[in-house]
N, C-alpha and C positions, 0 to 999 in steps of 0.2 A: 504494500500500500504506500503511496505517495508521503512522505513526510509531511508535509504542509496540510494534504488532505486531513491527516490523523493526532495533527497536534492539534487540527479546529476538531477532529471529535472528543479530544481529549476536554480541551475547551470547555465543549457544550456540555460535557458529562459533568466538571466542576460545579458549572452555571444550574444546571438541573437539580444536584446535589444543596445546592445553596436554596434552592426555591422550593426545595421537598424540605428541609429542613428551617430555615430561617420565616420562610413566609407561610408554608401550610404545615408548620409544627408536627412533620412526620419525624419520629424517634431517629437518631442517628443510624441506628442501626439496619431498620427496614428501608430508610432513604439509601444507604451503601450499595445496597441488595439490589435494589429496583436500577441505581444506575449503571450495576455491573452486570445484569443480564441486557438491559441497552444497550450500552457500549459494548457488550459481548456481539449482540446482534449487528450494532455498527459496522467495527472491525471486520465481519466475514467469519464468525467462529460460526460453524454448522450449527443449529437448530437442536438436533438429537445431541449435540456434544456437552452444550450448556452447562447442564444438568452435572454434568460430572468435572467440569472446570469450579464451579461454584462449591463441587465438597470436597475435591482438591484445595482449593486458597483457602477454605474455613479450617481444613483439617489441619492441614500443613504450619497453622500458626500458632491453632491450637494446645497443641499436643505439648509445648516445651510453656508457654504465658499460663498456661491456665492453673499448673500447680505451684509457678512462682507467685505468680499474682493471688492465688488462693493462700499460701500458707503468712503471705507477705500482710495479706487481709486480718488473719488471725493473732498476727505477733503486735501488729498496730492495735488492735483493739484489746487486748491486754495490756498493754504498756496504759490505754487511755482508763482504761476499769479498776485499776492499781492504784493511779496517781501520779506515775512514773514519767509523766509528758510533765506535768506540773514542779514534782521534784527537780526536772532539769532546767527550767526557766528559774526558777524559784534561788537556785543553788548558783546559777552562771551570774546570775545579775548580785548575788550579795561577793560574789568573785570580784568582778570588775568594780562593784564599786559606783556611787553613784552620777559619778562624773562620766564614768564610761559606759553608762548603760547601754546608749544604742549598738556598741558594739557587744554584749552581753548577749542581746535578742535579738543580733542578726545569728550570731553563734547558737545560740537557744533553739533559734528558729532551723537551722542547718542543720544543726542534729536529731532534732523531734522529727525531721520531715523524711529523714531515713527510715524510718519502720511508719510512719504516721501519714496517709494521707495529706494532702495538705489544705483541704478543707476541715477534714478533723483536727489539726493544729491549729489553723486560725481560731475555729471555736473556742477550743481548750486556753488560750492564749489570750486572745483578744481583751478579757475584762482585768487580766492582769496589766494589759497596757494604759488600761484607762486606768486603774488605781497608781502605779506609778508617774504617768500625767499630773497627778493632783499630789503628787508627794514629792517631784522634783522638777527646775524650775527650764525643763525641755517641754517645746510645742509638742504637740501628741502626734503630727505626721513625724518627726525626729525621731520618733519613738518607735510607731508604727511600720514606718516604710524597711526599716532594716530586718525587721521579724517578719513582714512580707517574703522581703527578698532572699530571706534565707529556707524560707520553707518554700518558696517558688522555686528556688536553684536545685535545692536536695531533690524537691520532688519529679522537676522535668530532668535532671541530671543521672540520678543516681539510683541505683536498683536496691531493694527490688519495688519502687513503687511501677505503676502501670505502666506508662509511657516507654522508658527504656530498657525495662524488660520487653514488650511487646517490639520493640522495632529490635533488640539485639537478636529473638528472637526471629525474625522476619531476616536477617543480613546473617546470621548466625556464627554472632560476635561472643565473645567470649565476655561474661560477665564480669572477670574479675581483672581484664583490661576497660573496660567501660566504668569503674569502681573506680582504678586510679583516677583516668583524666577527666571525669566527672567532678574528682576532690579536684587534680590541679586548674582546671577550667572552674571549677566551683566558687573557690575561698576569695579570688579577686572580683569575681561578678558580687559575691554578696558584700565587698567592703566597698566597691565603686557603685552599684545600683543601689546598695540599703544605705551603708552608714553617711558615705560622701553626698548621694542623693537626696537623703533622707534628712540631711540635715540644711542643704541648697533649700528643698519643697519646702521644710518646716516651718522656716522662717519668714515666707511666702505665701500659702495657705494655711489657715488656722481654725480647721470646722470645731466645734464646741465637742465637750469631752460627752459622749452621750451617760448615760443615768441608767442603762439598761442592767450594770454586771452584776445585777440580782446577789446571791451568793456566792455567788461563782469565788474559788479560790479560798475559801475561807475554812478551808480542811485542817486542820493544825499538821504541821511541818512534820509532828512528830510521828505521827498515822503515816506520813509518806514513806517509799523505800528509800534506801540509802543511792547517793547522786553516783558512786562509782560501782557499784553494785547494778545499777540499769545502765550504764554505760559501758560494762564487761556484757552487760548479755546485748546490747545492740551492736559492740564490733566482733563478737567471737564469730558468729557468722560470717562477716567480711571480713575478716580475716582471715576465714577457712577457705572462702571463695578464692582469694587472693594469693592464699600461699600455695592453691591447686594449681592455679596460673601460673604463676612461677614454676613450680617446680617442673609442669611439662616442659616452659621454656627453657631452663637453664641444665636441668638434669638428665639423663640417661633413661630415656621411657621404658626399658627392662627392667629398673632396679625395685626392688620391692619398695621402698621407701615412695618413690616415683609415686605406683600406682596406687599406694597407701592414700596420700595428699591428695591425688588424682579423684579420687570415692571420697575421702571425708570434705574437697573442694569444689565436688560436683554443688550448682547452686540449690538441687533439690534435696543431699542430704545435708547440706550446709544450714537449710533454712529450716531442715525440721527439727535441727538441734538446738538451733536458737528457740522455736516456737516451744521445745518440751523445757526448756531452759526457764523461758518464761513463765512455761505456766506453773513448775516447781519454785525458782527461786523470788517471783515477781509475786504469784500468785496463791499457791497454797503455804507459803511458809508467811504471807500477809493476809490471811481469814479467809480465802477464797476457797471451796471445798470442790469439790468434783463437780456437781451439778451444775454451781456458780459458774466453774470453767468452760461448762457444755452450753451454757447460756451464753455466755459470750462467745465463744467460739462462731455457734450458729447465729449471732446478732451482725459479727462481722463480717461472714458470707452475705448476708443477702443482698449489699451493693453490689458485689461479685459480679452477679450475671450480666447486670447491663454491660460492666467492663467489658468482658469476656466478648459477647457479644460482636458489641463494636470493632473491638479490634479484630473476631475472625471476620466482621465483614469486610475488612480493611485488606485482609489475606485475601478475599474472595475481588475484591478489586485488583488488586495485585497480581493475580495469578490472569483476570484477563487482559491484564496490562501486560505480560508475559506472550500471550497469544497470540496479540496484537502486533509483536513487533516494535514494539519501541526502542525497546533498548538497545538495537543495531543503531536507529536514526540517532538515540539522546549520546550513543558512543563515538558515532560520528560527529555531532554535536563538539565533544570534550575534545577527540583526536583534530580537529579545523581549530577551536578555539582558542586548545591548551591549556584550559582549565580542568585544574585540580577535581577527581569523583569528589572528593569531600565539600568545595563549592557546592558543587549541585545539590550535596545533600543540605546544606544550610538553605539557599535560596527555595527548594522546593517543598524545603518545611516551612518557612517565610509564608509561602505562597498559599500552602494546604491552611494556615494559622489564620491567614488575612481574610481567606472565603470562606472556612467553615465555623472558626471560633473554638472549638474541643482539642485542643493540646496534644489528646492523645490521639483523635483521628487523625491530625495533620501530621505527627509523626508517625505513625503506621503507615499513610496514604504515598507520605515523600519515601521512606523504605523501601516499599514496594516497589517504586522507580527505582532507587538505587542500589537494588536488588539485581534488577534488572540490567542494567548497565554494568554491572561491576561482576555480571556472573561469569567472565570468561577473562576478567584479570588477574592475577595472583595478588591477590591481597593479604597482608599478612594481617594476625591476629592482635597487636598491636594498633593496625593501622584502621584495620576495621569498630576496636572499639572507639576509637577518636572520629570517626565517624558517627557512631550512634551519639555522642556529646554533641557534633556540630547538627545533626538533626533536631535534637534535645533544645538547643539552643536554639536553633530557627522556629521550634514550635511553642518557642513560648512568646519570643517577642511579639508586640504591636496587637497586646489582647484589646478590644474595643464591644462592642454592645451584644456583639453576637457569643461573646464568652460569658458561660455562669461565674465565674471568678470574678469577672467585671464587676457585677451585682451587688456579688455577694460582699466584695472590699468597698463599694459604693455605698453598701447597706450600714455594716459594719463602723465607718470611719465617719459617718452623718456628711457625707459630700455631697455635693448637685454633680451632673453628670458630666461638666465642665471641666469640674477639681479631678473629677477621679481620672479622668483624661492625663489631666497636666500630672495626676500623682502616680498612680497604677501604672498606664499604657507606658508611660512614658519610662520608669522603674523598668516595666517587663523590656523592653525595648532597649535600654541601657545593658540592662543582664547579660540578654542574650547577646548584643553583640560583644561585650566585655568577654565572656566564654568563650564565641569563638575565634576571640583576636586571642585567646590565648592557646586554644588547641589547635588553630593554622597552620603555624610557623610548625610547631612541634610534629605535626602529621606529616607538612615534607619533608623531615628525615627519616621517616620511618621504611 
C-alpha cells in the first residue's frame, strides 16, 4: 500500500478514535476495538482473517501486563490499607525539614508512586499538602506541584505501575533496564518540573487552600509502620528485578548463580515476593488478619480490568498496524531522515497523548509503532529499555481536558481551568521533556 495513502488511514483511524471516545463517551477500550477492525478493513486484511489478528494483539500483550499489572494492583493497595503511603510522606518531610519541604514531597511523591497508582497517591497525599500550606509560610502550588511531579514521573516512568509495564511488554524490554533509566531520566524531571517549577507557578498562582481534608491524616504516627521497614519491602522487588538484569548481562548464562538471579529476577517472581512480603511484614504483623488481607486484595483488583482491557486493545491495534505494513514505510521514514527509533518513540507518544488524553493508551498505541519499526533491528536490551522511558515521557506530557488527571488536579488544587493549564499541562510538559533530554544522549551510546 502506498505510504501517503496509509498514513491518511492511519490518520483517520486516530480522528475516529478521538470522536468514539472524546465526543460520544465510548469507553477507551471498545472505541480501540471498533477502530482496529476498520483500519483492519482499511488496510486490505481479509475479512475471515480479522477475527484472528484481533486475539492475536489482545493475546500477545496480555499474557506478560496482566500478572505484572495485577500483583502491582495488590502490593499498592496494601501499602494504602496499612498506612504505609502516609508513613512515607509523613517521615520524608520531618527529614528535610521545613525549609525544604517541596523537595521532601516531590521525593514522597516519587516513591509512593512506585507501588501506588498515582491517583491513589494524590488522594492519600493531597490533605496533607493542605495542612502543611497552613503551617509553613510556602504558597500551596510550591507545595503541590513537586508531589505532582513526583508521583507523575514514578508512575509514567517506572514499573511496575500500568503504562511501562504495558509498552515494555509490547517492545519486550527488559524491566529491570527500564527501572534504571526511568530513576536516571526520573530524579531530574521531578527536581526541574516539581521543585524549580513548583516554586516559579507558586508564587504566580495562588488558589485558596480548600477546607475539604476532613480527617484525613490524623492516624497517630505511632499506629503507622516503621518508614525503612516499607521502604525494604518497596525496593526488595526492584532490586530482585535489577540484579536479574544484570546478572544475564554481565555473567556467564551457565552458571548456577546466573540462573538463580535469573528466577528470583524474573518481574513475576520478583513481585510476588514483594506482595507476600507485604502482606506478612506491612500487614498481619500491623492487625490485619487473613480475611482483612483477602478484602483488600480483591478491593484492589477490581480497577484491574478496565486497565487490562485497554491496553490488550492497544495490542489489538498494534498487531493491525503490523499487517498493515507500516513499519517498512515508518523505517524508511528513520533510514531518509536519520532519526534516532527512540525519537519516534517520544514524538508518537506526544502524538497518541495530545489526541486521546489516557497516558496509558498513548503509550501502548506509540509501542505498537515502534514495535513495528524496530522489529528487524538489533536492538539491545539496554537500548530498548531507554526506549520505553522516552515513550513514558512523550505520554505524559501536554495532559489538557481530554485527560482524567486534568480534572482531577483541577479539582483537587480549587483552580479554574486557566490555572491548571499554566500549572499541570504545563509541569507534565516540562517533565516529560526534562526525561527525555536526559535518556537521548545516553541511548546513543548504547
Amino acid at each position: 500500500m502506498d505510504a501517503l495513502l496509509l498514513a491518511g488511514i492511519i490518520a483517520g483511524a486516530v480522528a475516529v478514535a478521538l470522536l468514539l471516545i472524546m465526543r460520544l463517551k465510548i469507553p477507551a477500550f471498545v472505541a480501540l476495538l471498533i477502530v482496529s477492525v476498520l483500519t483492519a478493513i482499511a488496510v486490505g486484511i481479509p475479512a475471515e482473517e480479522i477475527p484472528e489478528v484481533l486475539e492475536e494483539g489482545m493475546g500477545g500483550v496480555l499474557g506478560f501486563v496482566a500478572i505484572v499489572v495485577g500483583l502491582g494492583a495488590i502490593f499498592s493497595e496494601v501499602l494504602r490499607a496499612t498506612g504505609a503511603t502516609e508513613r512515607i510522606a509523613r517521615t520524608l518531610v520531618e527529614a528535610f525539614g521545613e525549609k525544604k519541604v517541596p523537595w521532601s514531597l516531590g521525593t514522597g511523591g516519587f516513591i509512593v508512586a512506585i507501588p501506588v497508582f498515582f491517583d491513589v497517591g494524590l488522594v492519600l497525599l493531597m490533605p496533607m499538602v493542605y495542612r502543611l500550606a497552613r503551617q509553613v509560610a510556602l504558597p500551596l502550588l510550591t507545595l503541590a506541584v513537586p508531589l505532582l511531579a513526583g508521583l507523575s514521573t514514578a508512575h509514567s516512568l517506572i514499573p511496575p505501575t500500568p503504562g511501562p509495564v504495558a509498552v515494555a511488554g509490547v517492545l519486550g524490554a527488559d524491566l529491570g533496564w527500564v527501572i534504571v533509566f526511568g530513576v536516571l531520566a526520573g530524579i531530574p524531571a521531578v527536581i526541574v518540573a516539581g521543585v524549580l517549577y513548583g516554586k516559579f507557578i507558586g508564587n504566580r498562582i495562588q488558589p485558596e487552600i480548600p477546607d475539604d481534608d476532613d480527617d484525613a491524616g490524623d492516624t497517630d504516627a505511632r499506629d503507622l509502620p516503621n518508614f525503612w521497614l516499607i521502604l525494604s519491602v518497596i525496593l526488595i522487588p526492584l532490586a530482585l528485578i535489577l540484579s536479574g538484569s544484570i546478572a544475564q548481562e554481565v555473567l556467564d548464562s551457565d552458571q548456577l548463580l546466573t540462573q538463580i538471579l535469573a528466577l528470583v529476577g524474573d518481574p513475576f517472581v520478583a513481585l510476588i515476593v514483594g506482595v507476600l512480603l507485604a502482606f506478612y511484614v506491612l500487614g498481619m504483623r500491623h492487625g490485619l488478619d487473613k480475611d482483612a488481607l483477602s478484602s483488600v486484595a480483591s478491593k484492589a483488583l477490581e480497577p484491574v480490568g478496565m486497565i487490562l482491557l485497554v491496553t490488550g486493545a492497544g495490542g489489538v491495534f498494534g498487531e493491525v498496524l503490523e499487517h498493515s505494513g507500516i513499519d517498512e514505510h515508518l523505517e524508511e521514514l528513520l533510514t531518509t531522515t536519520g532519526l534516532p527509533l527512540i525519537v519516534l518513540a517520544f514524538v508518537s507518544a506526544l502524538f497518541f497523548r495530545v489526541s486521546l488524553g489516557s497516558s496509558t493508551v498513548a503509550m501502548v498505541a506509540a509501542a505498537s509503532i515502534v514495535a513495528q519499526v524496530g522489529s528487524d533491528m538489533d536492538l539491545s536490551a539496554p537500548l530498548l529499555g531507554a526506549i520505553v522511558v522516552a515513550i513514558g515521557a512523550g505520554g505524559t506530557a501536554v495532559s489538557h481536558v481530554n485527560d482524567s488527571g486534568f480534572w482531577l488536579v483541577n479539582r483537587y488544587l480549587n483552580m479554574d481551568t486557566k490555572q491548571t493549564f499554566a500549572t499541570w499541562t504545563v509541569m507534565q510538559t516540562v517533565l516529560a521533556v526534562t526525561a527525555f533530554a536526559v535518556v537521548l544522549p545516553v541511548s546513543l551510546v548504547l
